[in-house]
C-alpha positions as CSV (number, residue, x, y, z in Angstrom):
1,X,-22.4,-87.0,-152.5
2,X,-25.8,-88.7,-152.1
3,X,-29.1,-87.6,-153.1
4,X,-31.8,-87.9,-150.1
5,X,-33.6,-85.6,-149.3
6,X,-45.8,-70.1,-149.4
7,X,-47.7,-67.8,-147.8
8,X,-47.0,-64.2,-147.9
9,X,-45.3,-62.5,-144.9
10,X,-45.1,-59.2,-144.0
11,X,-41.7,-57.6,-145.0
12,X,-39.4,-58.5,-147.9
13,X,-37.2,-61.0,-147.0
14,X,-34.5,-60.9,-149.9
15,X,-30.5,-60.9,-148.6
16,X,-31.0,-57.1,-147.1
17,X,-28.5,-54.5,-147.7
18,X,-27.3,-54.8,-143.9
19,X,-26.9,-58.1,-144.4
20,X,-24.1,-57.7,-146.7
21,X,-22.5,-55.3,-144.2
22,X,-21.7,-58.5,-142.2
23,X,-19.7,-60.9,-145.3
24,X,-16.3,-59.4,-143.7
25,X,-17.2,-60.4,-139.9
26,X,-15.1,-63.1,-138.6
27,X,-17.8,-65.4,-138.7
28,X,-17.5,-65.2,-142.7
29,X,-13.9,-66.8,-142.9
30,X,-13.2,-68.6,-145.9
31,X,-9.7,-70.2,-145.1
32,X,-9.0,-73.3,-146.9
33,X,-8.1,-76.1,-144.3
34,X,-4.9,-78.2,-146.2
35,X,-6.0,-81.5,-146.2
36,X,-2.6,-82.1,-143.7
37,X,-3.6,-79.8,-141.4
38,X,-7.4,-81.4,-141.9
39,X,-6.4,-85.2,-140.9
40,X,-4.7,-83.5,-137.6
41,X,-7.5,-81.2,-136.8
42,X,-10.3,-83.9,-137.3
43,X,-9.2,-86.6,-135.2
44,X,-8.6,-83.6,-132.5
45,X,-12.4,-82.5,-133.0
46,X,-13.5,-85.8,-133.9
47,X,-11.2,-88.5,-132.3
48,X,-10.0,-91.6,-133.2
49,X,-12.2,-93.2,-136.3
50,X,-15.1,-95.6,-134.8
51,X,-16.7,-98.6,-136.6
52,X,-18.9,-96.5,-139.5
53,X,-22.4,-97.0,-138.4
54,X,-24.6,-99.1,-141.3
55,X,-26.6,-95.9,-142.3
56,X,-29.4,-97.0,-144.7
57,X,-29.6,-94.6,-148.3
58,X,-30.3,-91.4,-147.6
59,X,-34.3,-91.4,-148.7
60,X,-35.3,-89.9,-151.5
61,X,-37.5,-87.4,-150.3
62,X,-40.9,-86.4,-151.7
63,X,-39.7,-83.5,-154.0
64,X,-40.7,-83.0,-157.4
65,X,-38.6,-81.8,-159.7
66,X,-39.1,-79.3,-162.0
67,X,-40.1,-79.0,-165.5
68,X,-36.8,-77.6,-167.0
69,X,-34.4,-78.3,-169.5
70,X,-31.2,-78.8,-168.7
71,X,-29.3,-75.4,-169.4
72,X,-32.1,-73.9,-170.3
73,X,-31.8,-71.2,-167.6
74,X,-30.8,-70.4,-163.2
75,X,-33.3,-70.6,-160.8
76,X,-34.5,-67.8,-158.2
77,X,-33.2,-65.3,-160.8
78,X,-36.6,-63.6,-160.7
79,X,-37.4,-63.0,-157.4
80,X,-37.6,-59.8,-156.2
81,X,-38.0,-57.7,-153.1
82,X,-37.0,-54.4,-151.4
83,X,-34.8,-54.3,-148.6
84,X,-35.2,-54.0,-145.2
85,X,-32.8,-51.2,-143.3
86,X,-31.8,-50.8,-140.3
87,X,-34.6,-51.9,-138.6
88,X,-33.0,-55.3,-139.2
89,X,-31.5,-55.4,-135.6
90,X,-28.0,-56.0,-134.6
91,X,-28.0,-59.4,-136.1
92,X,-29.5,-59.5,-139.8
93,X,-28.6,-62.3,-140.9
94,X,-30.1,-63.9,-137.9
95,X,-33.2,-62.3,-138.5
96,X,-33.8,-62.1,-141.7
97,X,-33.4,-66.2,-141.4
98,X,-35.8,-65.9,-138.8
99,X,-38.7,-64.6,-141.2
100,X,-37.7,-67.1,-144.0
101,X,-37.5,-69.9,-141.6
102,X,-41.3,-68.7,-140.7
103,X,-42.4,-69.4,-144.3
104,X,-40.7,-72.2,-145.7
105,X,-39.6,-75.8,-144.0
106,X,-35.9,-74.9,-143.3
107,X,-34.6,-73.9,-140.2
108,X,-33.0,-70.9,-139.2
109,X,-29.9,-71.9,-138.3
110,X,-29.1,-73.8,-141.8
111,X,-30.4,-70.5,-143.6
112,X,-27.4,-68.7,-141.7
113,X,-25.1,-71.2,-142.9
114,X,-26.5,-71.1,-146.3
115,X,-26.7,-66.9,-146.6
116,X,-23.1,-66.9,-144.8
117,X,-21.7,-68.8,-147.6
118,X,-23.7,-67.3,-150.3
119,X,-22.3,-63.5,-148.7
120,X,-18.8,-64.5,-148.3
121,X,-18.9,-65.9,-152.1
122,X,-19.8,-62.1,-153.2
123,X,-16.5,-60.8,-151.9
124,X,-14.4,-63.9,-153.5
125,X,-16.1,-64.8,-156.1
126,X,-18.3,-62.0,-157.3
127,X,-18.3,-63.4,-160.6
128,X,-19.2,-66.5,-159.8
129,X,-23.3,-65.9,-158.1
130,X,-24.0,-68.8,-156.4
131,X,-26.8,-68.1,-153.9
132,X,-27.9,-69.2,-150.4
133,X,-31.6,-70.9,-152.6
134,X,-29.0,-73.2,-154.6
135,X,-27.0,-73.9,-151.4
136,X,-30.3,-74.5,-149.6
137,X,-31.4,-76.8,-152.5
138,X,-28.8,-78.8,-152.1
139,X,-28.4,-79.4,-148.4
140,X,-32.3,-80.3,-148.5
141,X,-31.3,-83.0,-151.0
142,X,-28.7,-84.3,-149.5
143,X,-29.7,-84.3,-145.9
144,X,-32.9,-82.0,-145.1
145,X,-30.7,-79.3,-143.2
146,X,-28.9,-82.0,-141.2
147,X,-32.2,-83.3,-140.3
148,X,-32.4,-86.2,-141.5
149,X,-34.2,-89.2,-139.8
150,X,-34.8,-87.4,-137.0
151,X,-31.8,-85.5,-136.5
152,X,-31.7,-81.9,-135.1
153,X,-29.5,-79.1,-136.3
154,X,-27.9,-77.9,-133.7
155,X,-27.0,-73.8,-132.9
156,X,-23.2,-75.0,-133.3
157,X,-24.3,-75.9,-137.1
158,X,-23.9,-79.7,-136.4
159,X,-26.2,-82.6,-136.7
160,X,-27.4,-83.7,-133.7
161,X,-25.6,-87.4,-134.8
162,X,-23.2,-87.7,-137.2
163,X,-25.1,-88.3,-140.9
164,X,-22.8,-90.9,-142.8
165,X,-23.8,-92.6,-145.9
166,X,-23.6,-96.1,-146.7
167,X,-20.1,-97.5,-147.7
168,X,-19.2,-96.6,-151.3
169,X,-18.2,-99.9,-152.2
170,X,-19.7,-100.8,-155.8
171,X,-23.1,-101.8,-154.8
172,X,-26.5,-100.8,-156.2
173,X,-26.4,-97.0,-157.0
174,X,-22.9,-96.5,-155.7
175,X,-19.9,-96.3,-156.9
176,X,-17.1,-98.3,-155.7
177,X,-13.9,-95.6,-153.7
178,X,-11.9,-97.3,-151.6
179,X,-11.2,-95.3,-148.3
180,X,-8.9,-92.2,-148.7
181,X,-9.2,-91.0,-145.4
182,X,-7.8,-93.7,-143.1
183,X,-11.5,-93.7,-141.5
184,X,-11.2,-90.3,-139.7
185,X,-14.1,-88.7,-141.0
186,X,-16.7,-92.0,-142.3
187,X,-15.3,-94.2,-139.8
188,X,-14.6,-96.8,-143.0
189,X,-11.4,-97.8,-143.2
190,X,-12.0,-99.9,-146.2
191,X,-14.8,-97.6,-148.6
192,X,-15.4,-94.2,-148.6
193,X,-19.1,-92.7,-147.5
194,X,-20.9,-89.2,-147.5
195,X,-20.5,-87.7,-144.5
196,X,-22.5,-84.5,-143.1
197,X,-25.4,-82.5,-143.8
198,X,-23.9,-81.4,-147.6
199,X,-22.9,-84.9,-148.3
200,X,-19.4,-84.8,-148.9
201,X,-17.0,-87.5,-150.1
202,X,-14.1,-87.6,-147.8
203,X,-11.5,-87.1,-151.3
204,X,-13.3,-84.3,-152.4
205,X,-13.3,-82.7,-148.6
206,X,-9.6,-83.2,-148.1
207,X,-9.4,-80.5,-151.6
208,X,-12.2,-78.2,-150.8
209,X,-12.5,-78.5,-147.3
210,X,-13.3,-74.7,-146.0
211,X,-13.7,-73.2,-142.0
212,X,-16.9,-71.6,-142.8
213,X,-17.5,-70.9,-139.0
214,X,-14.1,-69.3,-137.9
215,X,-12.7,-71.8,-135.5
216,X,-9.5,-72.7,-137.2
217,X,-11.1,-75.9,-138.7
218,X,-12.8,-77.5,-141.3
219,X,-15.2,-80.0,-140.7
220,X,-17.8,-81.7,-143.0
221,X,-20.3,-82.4,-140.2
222,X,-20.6,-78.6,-139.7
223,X,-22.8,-77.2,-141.7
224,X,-21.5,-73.8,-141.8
225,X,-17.9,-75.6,-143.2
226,X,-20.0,-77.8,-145.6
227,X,-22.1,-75.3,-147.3
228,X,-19.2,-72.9,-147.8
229,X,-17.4,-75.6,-149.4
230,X,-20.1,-76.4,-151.0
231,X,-20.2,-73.1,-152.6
232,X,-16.1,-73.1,-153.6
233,X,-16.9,-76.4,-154.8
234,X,-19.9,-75.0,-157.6
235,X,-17.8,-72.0,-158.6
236,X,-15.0,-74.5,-160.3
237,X,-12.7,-72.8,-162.6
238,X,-14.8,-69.5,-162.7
239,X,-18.2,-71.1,-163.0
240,X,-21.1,-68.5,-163.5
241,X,-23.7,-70.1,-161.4
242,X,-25.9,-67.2,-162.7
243,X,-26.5,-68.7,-166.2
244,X,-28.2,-71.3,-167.2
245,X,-25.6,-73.4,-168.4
246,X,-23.5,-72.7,-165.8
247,X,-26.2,-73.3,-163.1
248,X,-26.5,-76.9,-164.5
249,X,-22.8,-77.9,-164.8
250,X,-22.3,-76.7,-161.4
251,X,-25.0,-78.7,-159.7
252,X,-24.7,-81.7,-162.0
253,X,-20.6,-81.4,-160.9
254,X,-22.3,-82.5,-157.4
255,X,-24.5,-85.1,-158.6
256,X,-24.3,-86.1,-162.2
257,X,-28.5,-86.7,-162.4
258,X,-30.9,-84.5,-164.2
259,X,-33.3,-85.6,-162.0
260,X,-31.1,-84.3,-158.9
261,X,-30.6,-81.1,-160.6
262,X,-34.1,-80.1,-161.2
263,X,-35.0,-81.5,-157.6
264,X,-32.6,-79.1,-156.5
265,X,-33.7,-76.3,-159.1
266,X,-37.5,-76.5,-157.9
267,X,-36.7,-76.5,-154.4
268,X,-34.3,-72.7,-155.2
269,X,-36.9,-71.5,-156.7
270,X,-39.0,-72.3,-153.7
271,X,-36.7,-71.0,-151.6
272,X,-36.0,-68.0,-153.6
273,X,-39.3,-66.7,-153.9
274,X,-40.1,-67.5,-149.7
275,X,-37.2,-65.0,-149.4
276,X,-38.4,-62.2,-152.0
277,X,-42.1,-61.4,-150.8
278,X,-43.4,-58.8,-150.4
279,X,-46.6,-57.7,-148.3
């Protein structure tokens, strides 16, 4: 995994109570793809493996990270806000991502994947917490939403191009992994890269790799796949992503930087608070 890269608005936006109404949809399915059935499935969706494009470092975006100790405590655990009912519509996931996506630099359609992720985690994990702000922290790290250099998210939840990171191959800042993946999903068949908007490594896919968007595969370059691995991924061997200590372990389990961890803990709390106002 690489590191890259409010105004008030009327009504709360906190995760509303009919949002949660929709974690056992279809949409919310959290079935592990074996990393067998993975290699089959990806070259289906993704074809065979082409030359891996020389992607510069992922740039290391202007965010400043916050003045925390490590441990010391979880951010977003503060914000509050009452929730909207059923004026909500027929979609509230949609639209309460709408209204956040108003307020704060992230579009809508990663915030679904993010709040997806972050709902079906409450029904498998309860005890685990991790929340759409972390996950959103995260995938603006790593990739601005599947944004970055100019990419577009797509409504599918993909990139508008592939994001692949440069070739893990001992170089400055990068550790040395020779390919694991016969090139399906980096295109490398010699080193490793990140690949997709949550960065991931394609050994540590081929264990957590998770069909977040309930087509019967799971692909790193979809973002609702990636941040619901993402999510298995921080709540380790029953992780409590709600404490302080656990907070840290699970995002420094992603990136072993302090820096990266309170870039990621001041953009939650951002996040986090854009999603708790009130009028």
């Amino acid at each position: 995994m690489t590191e890259s890269a409010s105004s008030k608005h009327p009504r709360s936006r906190s995760v509303p109570r009919a949002v949660l109404a929709v974690a056992g949809r279809g949409a919310l399915a959290l079935g592990t793809v074996a990393s067998t059935v993975l290699g089959v499935g990806a070259v289906a969706v993704l074809g065979e493996p082409s030359a891996a494009p020389q992607a510069p470092p992922l740039a290391r975006q202007n965010v400043e990270p916050a003045p925390v100790e490590p441990g010391s405590s979880a951010p977003g655990r503060s914000a509050t806000g009452s929730e909207p009912g059923a004026e909500s519509g027929d979609d509230p996931v949609r639209d309460w991502a709408n209204e956040v996506a108003a307020v704060v630099d992230v579009p809508a359609r990663a915030l679904v994947s993010y709040v997806n992720a972050d709902l079906a985690m409450r029904s498998r994990a309860p005890s685990c917490g991790v929340d759409w702000a972390t996950l959103a922290g995260i995938g603006r790290v790593e990739s601005d939403h599947g944004r970055y250099s100019g990419r577009r998210l797509g409504a599918d939840a993909v990139p508008s191009t592939p994001i692949i990171g440069v070739p893990l191959d001992g170089g400055e800042d990068v550790r040395a992994i020779t390919d694991t993946d016969d090139g399906v999903l980096d295109g490398d068949t010699v080193h490793d890269r990140a690949v997709g908007p949550m960065q991931f490594i394609p050994s540590t896919w081929a264990k957590w790799s998770t069909d977040g968007s309930g087509d019967g595969v799971g692909d790193p370059h979809n973002l609702d796949d990636a941040a619901m691995a993402a999510a298995r991924y921080l709540c380790a061997g029953g992780r409590d992503m709600r404490s302080g200590d656990g907070w840290w372990s699970g995002v420094m389990s992603y990136n072993n930087s302090v820096s990266y961890a309170r870039k990621v803990f001041s953009l939650a709390e951002r996040y986090a608070q854009a999603g708790s106002r009130d009028e």
